[in-house]
ZADO-1210 file (C-alpha; in nm, 4 decimals, padded with zeros to 6 digits):
<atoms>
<atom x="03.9555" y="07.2229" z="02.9795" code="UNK" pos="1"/>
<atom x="03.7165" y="07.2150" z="02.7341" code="UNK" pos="2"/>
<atom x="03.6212" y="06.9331" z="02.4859" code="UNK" pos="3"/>
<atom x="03.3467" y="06.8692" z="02.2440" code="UNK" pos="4"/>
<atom x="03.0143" y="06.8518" z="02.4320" code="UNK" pos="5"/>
<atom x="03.2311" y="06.8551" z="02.7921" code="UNK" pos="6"/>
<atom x="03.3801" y="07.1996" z="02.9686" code="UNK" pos="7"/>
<atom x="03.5274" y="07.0324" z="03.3288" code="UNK" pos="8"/>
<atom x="03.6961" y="07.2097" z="03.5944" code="UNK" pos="9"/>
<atom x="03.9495" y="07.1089" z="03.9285" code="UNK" pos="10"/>
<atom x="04.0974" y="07.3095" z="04.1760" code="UNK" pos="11"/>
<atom x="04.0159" y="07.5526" z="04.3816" code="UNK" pos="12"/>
<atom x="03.6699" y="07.7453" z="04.3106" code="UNK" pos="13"/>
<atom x="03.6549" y="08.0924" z="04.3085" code="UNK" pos="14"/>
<atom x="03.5155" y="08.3892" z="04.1921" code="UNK" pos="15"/>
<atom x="03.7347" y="08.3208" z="03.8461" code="UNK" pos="16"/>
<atom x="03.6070" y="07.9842" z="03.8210" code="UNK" pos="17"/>
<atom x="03.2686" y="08.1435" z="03.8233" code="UNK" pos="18"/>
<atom x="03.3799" y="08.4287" z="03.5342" code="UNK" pos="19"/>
<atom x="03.5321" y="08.1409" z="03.3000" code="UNK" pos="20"/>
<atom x="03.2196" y="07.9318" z="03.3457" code="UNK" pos="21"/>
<atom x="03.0107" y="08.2221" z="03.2417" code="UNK" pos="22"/>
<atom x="03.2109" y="08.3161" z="02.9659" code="UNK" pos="23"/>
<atom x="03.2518" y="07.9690" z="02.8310" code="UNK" pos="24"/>
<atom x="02.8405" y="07.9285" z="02.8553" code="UNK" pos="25"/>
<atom x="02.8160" y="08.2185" z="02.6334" code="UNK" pos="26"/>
<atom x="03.0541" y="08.0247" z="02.3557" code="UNK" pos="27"/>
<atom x="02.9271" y="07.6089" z="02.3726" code="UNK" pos="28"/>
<atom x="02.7067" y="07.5414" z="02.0943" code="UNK" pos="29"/>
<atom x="02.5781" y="07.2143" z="02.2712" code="UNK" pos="30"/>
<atom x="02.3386" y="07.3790" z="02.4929" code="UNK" pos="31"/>
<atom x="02.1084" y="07.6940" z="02.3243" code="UNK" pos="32"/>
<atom x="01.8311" y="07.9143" z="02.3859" code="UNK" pos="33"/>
<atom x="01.6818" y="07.8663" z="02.7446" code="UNK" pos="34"/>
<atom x="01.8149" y="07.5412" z="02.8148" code="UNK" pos="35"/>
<atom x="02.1925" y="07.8018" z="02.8410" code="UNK" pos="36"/>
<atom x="02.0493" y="08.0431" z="03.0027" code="UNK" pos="37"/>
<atom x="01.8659" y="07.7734" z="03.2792" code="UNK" pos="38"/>
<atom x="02.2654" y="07.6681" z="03.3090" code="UNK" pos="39"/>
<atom x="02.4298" y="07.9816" z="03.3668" code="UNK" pos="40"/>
<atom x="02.1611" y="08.0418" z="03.6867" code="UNK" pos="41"/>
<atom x="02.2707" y="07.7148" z="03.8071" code="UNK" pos="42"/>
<atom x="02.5873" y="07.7165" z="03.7505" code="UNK" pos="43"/>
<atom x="02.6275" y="08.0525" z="03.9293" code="UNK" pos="44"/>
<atom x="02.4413" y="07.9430" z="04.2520" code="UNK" pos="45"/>
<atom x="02.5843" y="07.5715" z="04.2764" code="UNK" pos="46"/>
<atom x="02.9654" y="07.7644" z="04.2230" code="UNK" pos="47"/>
<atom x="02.8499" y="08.0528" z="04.4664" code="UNK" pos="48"/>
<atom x="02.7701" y="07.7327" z="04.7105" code="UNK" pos="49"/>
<atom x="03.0430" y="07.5977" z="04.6829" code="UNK" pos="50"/>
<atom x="03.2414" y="07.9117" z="04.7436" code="UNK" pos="51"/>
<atom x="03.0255" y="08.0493" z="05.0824" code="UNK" pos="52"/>
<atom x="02.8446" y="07.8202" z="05.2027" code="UNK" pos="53"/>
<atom x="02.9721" y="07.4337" z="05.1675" code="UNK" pos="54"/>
<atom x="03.3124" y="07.4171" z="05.3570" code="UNK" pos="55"/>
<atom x="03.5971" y="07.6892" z="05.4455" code="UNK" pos="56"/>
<atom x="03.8171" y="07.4949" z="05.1425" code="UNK" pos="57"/>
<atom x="03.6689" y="07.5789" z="04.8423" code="UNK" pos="58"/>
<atom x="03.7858" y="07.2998" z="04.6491" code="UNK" pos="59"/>
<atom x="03.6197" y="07.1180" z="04.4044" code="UNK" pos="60"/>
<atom x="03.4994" y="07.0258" z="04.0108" code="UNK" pos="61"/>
<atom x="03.3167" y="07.1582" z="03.8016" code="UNK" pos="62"/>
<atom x="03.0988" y="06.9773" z="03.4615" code="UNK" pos="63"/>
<atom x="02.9292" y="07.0608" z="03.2271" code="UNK" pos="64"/>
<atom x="02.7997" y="06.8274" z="02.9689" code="UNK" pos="65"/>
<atom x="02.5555" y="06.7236" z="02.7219" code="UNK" pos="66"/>
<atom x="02.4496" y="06.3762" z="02.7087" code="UNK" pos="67"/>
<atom x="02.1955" y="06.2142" z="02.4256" code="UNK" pos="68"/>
<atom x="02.0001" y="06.5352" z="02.4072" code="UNK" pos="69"/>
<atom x="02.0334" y="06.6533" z="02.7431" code="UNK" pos="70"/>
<atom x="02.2188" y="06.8952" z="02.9597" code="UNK" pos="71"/>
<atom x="02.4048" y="06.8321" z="03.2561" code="UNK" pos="72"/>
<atom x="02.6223" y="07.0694" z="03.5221" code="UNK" pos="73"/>
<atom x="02.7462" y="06.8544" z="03.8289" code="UNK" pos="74"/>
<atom x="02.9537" y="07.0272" z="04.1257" code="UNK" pos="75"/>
<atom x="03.1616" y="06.8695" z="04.3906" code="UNK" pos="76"/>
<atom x="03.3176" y="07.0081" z="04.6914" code="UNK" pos="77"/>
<atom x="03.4431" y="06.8980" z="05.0351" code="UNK" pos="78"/>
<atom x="03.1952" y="06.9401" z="05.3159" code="UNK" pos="79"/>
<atom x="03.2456" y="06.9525" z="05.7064" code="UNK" pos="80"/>
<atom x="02.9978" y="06.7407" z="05.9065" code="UNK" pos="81"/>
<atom x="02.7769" y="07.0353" z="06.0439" code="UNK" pos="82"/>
<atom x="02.7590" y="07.1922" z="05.6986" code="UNK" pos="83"/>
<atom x="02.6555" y="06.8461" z="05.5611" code="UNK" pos="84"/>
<atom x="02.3607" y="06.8146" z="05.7936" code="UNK" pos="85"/>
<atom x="02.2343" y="07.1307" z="05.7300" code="UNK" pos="86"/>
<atom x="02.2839" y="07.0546" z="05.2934" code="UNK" pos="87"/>
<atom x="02.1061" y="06.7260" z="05.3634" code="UNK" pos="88"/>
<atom x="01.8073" y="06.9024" z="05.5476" code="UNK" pos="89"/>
<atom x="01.7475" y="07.2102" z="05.3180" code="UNK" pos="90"/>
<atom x="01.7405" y="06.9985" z="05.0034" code="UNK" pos="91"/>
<atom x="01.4970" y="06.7648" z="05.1885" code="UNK" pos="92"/>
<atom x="01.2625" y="07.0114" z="05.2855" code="UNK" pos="93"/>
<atom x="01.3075" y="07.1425" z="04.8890" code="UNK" pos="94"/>
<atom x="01.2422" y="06.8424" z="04.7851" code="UNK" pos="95"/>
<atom x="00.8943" y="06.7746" z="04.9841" code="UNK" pos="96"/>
<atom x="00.7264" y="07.1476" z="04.8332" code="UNK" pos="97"/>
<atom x="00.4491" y="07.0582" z="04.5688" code="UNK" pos="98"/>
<atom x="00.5711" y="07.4318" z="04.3572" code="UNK" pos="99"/>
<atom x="00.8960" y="07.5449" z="04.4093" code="UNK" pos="100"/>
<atom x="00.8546" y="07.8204" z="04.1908" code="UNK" pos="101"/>
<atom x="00.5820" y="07.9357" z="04.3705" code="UNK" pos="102"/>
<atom x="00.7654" y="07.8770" z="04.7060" code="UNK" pos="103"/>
<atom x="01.0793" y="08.0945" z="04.5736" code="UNK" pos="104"/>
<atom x="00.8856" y="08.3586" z="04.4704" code="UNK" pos="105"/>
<atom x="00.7194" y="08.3643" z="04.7905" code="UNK" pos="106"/>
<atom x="01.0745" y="08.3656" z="04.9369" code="UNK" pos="107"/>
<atom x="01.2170" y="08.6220" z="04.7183" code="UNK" pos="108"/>
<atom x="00.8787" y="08.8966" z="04.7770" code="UNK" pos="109"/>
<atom x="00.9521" y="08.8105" z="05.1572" code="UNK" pos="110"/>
<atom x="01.3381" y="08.8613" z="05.1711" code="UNK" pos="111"/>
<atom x="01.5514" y="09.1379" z="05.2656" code="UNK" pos="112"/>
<atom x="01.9381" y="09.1962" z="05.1554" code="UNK" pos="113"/>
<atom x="02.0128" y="09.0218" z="05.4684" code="UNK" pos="114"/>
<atom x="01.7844" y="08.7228" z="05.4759" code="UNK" pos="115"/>
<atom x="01.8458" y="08.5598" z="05.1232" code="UNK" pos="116"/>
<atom x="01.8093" y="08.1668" z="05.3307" code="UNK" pos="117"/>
<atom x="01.7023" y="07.9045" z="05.0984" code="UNK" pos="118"/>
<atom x="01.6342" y="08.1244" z="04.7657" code="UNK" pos="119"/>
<atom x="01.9698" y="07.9167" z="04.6119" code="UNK" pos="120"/>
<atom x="01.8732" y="07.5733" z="04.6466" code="UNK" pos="121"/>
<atom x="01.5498" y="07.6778" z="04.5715" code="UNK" pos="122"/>
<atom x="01.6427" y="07.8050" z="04.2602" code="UNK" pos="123"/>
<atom x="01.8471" y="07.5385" z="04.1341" code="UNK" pos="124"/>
<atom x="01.5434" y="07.2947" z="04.1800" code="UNK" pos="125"/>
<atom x="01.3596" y="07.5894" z="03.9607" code="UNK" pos="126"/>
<atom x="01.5914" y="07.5598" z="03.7053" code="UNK" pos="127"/>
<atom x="01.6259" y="07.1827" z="03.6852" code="UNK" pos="128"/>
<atom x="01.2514" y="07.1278" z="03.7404" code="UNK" pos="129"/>
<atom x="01.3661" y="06.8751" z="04.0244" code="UNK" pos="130"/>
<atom x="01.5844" y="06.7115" z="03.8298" code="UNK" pos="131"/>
<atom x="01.8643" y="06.7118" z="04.1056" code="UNK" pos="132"/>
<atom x="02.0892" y="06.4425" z="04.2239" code="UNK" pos="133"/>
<atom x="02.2975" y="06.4469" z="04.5255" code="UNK" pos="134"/>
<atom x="02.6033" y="06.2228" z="04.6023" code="UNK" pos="135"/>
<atom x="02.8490" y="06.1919" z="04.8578" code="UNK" pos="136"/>
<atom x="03.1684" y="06.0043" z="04.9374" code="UNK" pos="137"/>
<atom x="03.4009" y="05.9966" z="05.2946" code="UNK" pos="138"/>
<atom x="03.6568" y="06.2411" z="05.2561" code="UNK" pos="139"/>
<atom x="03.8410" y="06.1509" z="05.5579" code="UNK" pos="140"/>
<atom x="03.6860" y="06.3809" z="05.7898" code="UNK" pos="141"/>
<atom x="03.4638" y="06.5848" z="05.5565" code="UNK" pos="142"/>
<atom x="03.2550" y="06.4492" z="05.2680" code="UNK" pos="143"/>
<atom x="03.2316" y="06.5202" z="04.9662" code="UNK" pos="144"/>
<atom x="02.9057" y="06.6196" z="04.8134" code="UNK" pos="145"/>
<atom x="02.8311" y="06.6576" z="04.3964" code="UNK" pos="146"/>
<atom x="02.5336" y="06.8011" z="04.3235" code="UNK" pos="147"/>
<atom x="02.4180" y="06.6857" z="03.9784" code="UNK" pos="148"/>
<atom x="02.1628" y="06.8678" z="03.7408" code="UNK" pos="149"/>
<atom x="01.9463" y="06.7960" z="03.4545" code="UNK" pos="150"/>
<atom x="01.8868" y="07.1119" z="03.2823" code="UNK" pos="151"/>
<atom x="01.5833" y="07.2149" z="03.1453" code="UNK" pos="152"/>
<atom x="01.4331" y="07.4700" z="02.8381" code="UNK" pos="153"/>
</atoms>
């Protein structure tokens, strides 16, 4: 569903949830120039995420929306415990590197097709300049976790 300044998204994500969101980035006027393109990166890893690595039910939301002059994409999906932990531990070791662009492309020149750990996570930081924000609520035996950006120009 789309209205002004808001494109939102429930049900189960997949790789069509990803195509629509990258389609409808192309069309919003709200967001331009870098500040879109910052979002579609995001957008594709905090989706992909969501998908592969956060819990074997992909289901979740999807937002995107601008606020004052800002732009936001937030993410939720249902996390098993184990999968929490590890979440929890990645984005604190993200979160305590002094140049995360630095540290990705460090990553990235270091990687091969089958050892890609960390370069998502690392990237979303990149592309929200740490502007990240990570809640959770009890979801019986899961949680759910909504990862929350600021995007950046």
């Amino acid at each position: 569903m789309e209205l002004k300044n808001r494109i939102y998204y429930e049900g189960d994500l997949d790789e069509d949830v990803l195509i629509f969101f990258m389609k409808k980035t192309n069309t919003i006027d709200f967001c331009s120039g870098k500040t879109k393109s910052n979002l579609k990166i995001a957008l594709i890893e905090l989706i992909t995420n969501a998908i592969t690595h956060l819990s074997g039910v992909a289901y979740g939301r999807v937002l995107v929306t601008k606020q004052n002059d800002d732009c936001y994409v937030a993410v939720s999906n249902i996390v098993n415990p184990n999968s929490l932990v590890v979440l929890m531990d990645n984005i604190k070791r993200i979160k305590s590197i002094k140049d995360v662009k630095k540290e990705y492309n460090k990553l990235l020149a270091d990687a091969s097709f089958d050892k890609l750990v960390g370069l998502g996570l690392l990237e979303i930081f990149n592309k929200s300049n740490g502007n990240v924000e990570i809640t959770t609520e009890s979801a019986l035996e899961n949680t759910l976790v909504t990862i929350k950006l600021k995007i950046n120009g």
